[in-house]
C-alpha positions in Angstrom: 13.7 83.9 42.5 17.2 83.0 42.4 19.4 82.2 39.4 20.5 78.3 39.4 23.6 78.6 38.0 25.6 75.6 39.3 28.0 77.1 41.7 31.8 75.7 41.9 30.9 74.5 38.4 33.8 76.0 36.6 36.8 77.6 38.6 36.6 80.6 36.5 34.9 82.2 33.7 38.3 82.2 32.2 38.5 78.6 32.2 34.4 78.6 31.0 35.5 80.7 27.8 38.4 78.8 27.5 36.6 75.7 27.4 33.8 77.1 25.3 35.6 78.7 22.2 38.4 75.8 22.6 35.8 73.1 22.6 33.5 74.3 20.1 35.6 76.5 17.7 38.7 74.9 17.6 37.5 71.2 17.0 39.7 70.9 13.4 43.2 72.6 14.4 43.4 70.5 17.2 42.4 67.2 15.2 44.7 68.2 12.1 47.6 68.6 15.7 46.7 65.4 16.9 45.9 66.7 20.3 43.1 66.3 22.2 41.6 68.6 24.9 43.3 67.4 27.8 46.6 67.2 26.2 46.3 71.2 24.9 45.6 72.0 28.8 48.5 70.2 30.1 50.8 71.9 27.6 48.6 75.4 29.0 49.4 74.6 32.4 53.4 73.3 31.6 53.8 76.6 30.1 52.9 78.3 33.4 55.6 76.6 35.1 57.0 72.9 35.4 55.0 70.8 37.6 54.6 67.1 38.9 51.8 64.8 37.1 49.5 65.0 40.2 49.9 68.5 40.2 48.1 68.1 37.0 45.7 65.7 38.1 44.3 67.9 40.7 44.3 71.1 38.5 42.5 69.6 35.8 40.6 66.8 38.0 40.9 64.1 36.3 42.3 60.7 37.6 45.9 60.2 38.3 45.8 57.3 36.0 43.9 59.6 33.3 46.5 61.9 33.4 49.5 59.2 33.5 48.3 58.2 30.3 48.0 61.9 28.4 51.6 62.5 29.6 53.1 59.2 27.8 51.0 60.2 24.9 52.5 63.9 25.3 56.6 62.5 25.3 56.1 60.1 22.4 55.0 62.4 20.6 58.3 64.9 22.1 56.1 67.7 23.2 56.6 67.1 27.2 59.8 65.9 29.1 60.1 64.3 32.5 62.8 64.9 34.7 63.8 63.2 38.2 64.2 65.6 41.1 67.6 65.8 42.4 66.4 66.6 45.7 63.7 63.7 45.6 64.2 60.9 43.5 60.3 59.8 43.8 59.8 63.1 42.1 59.5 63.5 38.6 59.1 67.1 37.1 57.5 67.9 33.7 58.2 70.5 31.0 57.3 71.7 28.2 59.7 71.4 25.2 60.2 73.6 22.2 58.4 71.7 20.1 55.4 71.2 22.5 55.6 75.6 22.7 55.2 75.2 18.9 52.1 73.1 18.7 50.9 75.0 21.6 50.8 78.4 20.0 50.1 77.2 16.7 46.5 76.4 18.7 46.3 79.5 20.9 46.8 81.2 17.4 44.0 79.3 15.9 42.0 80.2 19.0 42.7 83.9 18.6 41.5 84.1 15.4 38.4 82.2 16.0 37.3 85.0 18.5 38.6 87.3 16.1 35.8 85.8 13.8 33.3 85.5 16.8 34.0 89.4 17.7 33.1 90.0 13.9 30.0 87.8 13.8 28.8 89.5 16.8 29.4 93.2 15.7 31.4 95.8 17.5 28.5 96.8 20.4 27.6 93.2 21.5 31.5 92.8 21.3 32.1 95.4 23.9 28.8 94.2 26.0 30.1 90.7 26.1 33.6 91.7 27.2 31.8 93.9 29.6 29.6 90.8 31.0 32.4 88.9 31.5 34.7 91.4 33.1 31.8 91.8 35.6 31.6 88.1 36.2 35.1 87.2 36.4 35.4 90.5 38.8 32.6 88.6 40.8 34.0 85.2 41.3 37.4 86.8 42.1 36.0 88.6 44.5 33.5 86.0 46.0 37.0 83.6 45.7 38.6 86.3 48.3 35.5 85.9 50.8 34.6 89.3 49.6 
């Protein structure tokens, strides 16, 4: 009998851990931030690289009008910036700022630390099994992604 996992579900089992230990562990240091889920994976994906808003949209799938309205939140509060294109007016680039890098690794180190505590919690063999699980899966989808 096959396993029915939902397949597509999540684009990786990066983004599946991500969302687990960020949704479920990190519920306080984002509320004591003021920043909600969405807004920490804009500021994830800004630190990547600049992009447009419906770059965002897509990478995150929500709506472009969702997505319009997490950025304004994101500026007021000065953590993003947009920036007309020279080269297209209609274009408008965002970044990150300095203090949006602040807040954002003030959370990634609160995230650390909460799988810091998880590792401990789950002791040093299920540790190394779970990492081992999820290198294997990861290692799957990437390779499934490929057509291999």
């Amino acid at each position: 009998m096959e396993n029915e996992f939902p397949r597509g579900h999540f684009e990786s089992l990066e983004q599946f851990v991500y969302e687990l230990v960020s949704q479920n562990l990190q519920n306080s240091q984002r509320s004591t931030l003021g920043v909600t889920f969405t807004h920490e994976s804009i500021l994830r994906l800004l630190r990547q690289q600049p992009t447009t808003g419906g770059e965002l949209a897509k990478a995150l799938k929500i709506t472009p009008g969702a997505i319009t309205g997490n950025l304004d939140e994101l500026e007021r509060r000065g953590y993003i910036e947009r920036k007309r294109s020279t080269s297209d007016r209609r274009v408008i680039w965002l970044y990150l700022t300095t203090l949006g890098e602040e807040v954002l690794e003030k959370l990634l180190t609160s995230h650390r630390q909460s799988l810091g505590r998880l590792f401990k919690a789950l002791g040093t063999m299920d540790s190394l099994k779970f990492m081992s699980c999820i290198e294997k899966v990861n290692r799957y989808f990437s390779e499934e992604k490929q057509g291999g």
